[in-house]
N, C-alpha and C positions, 0 to 999 in steps of 0.2 A: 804338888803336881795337879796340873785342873788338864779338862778335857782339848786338845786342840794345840795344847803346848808339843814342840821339836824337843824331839829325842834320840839318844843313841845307848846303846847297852853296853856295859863296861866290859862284862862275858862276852864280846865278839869284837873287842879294841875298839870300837864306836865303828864299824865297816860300814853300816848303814843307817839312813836317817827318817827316823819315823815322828807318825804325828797319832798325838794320843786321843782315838776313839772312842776309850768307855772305860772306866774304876772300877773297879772289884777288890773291896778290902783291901787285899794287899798287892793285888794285879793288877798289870794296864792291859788292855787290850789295845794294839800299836798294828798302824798301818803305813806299809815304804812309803816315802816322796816321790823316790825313784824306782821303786822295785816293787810289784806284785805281790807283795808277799803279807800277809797275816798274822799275827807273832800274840801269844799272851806274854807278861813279863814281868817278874818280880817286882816293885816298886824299888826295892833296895838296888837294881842291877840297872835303872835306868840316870843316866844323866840328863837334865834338861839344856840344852841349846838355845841360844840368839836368832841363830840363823841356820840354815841349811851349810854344813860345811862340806867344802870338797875333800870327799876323800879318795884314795887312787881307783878304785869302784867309779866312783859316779864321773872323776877326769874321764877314765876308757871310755867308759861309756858315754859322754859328751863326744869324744872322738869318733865314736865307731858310728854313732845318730850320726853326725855331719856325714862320714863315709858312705854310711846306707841311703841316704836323700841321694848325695852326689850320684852313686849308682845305677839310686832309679830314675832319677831322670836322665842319666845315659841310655839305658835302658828304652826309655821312651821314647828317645832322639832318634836311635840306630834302627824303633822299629817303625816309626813315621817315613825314615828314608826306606828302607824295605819297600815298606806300603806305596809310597809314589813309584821306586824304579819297579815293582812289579808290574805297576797298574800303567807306564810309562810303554815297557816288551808289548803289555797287550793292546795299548791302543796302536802301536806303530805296526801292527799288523793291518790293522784296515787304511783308511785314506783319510784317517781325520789329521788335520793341521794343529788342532791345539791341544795340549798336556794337560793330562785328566788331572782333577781334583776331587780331592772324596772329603767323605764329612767321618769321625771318630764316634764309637760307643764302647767305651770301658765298662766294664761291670760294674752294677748298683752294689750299695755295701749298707747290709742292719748291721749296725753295731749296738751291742746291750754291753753295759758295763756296769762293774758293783764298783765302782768310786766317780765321784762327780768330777773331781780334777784333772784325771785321766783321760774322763772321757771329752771333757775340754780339749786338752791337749792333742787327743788322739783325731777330733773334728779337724782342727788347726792344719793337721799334718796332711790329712784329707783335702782339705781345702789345696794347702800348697803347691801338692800334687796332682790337683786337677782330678780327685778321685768323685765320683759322686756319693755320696752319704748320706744316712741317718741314722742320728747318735739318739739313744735313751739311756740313762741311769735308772736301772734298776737293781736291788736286792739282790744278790747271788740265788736263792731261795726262791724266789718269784718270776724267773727268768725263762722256766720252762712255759708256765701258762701267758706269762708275756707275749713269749714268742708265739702261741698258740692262737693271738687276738692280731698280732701284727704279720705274722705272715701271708698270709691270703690278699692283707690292704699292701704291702711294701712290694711285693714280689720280688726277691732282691737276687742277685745272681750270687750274693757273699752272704754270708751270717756269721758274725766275731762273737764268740761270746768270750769276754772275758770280765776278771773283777781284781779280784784277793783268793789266795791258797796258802795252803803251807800244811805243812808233815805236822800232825801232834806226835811230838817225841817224845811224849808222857808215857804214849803207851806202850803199856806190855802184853806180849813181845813184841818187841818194836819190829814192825812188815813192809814195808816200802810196797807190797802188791795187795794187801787187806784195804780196800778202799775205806773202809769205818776209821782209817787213819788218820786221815785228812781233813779240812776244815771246808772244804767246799767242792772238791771234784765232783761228788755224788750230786749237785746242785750242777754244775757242769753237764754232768752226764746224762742226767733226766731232761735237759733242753737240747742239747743233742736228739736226742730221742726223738722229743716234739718236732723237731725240723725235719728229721730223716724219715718221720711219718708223714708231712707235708710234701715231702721230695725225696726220692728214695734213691734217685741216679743222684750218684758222684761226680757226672759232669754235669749236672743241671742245677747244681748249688752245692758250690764249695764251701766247709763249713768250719772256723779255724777258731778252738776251744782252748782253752786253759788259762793258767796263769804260773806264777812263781811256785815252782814243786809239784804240779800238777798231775796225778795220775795218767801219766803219757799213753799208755798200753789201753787201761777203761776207756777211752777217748775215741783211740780210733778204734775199737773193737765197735762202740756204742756208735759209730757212724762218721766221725770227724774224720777231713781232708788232712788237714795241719792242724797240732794238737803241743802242748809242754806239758812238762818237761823231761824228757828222756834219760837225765844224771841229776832229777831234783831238786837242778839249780835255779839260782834266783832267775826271774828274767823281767827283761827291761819294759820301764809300761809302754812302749811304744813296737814293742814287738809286733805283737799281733798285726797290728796297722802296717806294717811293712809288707807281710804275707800277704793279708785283703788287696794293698795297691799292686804287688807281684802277680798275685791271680786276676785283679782287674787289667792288665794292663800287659796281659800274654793274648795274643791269640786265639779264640775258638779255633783255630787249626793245630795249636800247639800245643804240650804238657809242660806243663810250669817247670822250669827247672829248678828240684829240688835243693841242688847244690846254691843256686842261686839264690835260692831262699835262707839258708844259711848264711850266705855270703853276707845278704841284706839286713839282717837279724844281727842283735846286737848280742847276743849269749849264744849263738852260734849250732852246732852242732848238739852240743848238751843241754840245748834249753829249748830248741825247736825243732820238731822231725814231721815224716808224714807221707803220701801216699803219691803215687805218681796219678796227675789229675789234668783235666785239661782248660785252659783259660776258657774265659767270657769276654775277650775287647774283639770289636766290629769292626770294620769300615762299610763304608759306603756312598753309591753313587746315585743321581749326583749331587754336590753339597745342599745341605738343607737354607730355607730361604728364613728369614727370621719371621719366625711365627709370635711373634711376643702381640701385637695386635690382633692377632686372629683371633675369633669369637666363635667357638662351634655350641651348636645347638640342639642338646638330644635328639634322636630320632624320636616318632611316637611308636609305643608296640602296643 
């Protein structure tokens, strides 16, 4: 077994497929392909893999990703038409002849993530989506004082913190609400912290935490908007990023529909909850002209 080799556990019928992080004697230290999650694990209990294989796990969940894109750009579609026939009632009240056009601002999105691949993935899906972004991999661990240096330069209307979690079911007694249980929420929860002390209103930065089992309750008590996981369960690495483009891409007039959020989410109900909150996407008039050659030039103080 070397480091970086596909793996699946024989104890869970191979359900998911991990890639091995780090040796210890007789344990791996194993991180999902597809799933959040953070796992130590017997060397005896690991089988090693060729390739990634599909298991009915990761089919749904290829199914439900397709479904959740499809959504939000319906989503985005119904609220573009909104925005023109509103803006259509208000101009036909005065005497203008031609049909207003406005120019779009979605919410900025920091994303910190503790795996690089993920956070690839999770830029990709940004991009797709015409979300604006910035992605950093960082440490679960280092994520609080990260965010302590980038906040102020990003000023971001989202904050994702996500990485790796998972229950240690070593210990005893085993507490689902003893946060010393976990392998990362309390890393979580200290950068929570750092945010909700940079911004302390709920609607002036939405802040959506966790990962795979994640102390759902510490989360949002400790300041998070949308937070995992509520039943423990595993959740999909592209979660989070569904939430961020849902809250980027609601209205500052509106509150995010939680259900929606669900809907969009790939682990649903039991893998992602959280607080009634209200978007950050703008319009406005009249369309912006292309500033890409524009040169502006300090004032002097």
């Amino acid at each position: 077994m070397n480091i970086g080799d596909l793996v699946v556990r024989k104890s869970y019928g191979g359900d998911v497929t991990f890639r091995v992080e780090g040796l210890e004697k007789d344990k791996a230290v194993i991180k999902g392909t597809e799933f959040r999650l953070l796992a130590d694990s017997p060397l005896n209990d690991l089988i090693r893999v060729p390739y990634e294989p599909e298991t009915n796990k990761t089919r749904l969940a290829h199914i439900k990703a397709n479904e959740s894109y499809s959504l939000l750009q319906k989503h985005r579609l119904e609220q573009a038409q909104r925005n023109q026939a509103g803006l259509v009632d208000e101009w036909s009240k005065n005497t203008q002849t031609e049909s207003p056009s406005f120019f779009e601002m979605p919410g900025k999105v920091l994303h910190l993530d503790g795996d690089p691949n993920y956070l690839k993935k999770s830029m990709a899906l940004y991009e797709r989506l015409r979300v604006p972004a910035e992605g950093h991999y960082v440490h679960e661990a280092s994520m609080a004082d990260t965010l302590y240096r980038l906040l102020p330069r990003s000023r971001p209307d989202i904050v994702v913190i996500t990485g790796h979690d998972g229950v240690l079911k070593g210990r005893q007694p085993y507490d689902l609400y003893n946060i010393n249980h976990y392998k990362n929420s309390s890393n979580f929860i200290t950068a929570v912290q750092v945010a909700r002390q940079y911004e302390w209103h709920l609607d002036a930065l939405t802040i959506v935490a966790g990962a795979c089992q994640s102390h759902f309750e510490a989360l949002i008590r400790a300041g998070a908007n949308f937070a995992s996981s509520p039943s423990r369960v595993l959740i999909h690495a592209l979660d989070p990023v569904y939430v961020a483009a849902k809250a980027a891409f609601t209205s500052v007039k509106d509150t995010i529909n939680i259900n929606d959020i669900i809907h969009h989410t790939i682990s649903g109900s039991d893998g992602v909850g959280g607080l009634e909150s209200r978007g950050s996407y703008r319009i406005g008039l009249p369309p912006l002209q292309d500033l890409s050659t524009l040169k502006v030039t300090p004032a002097a103080i």
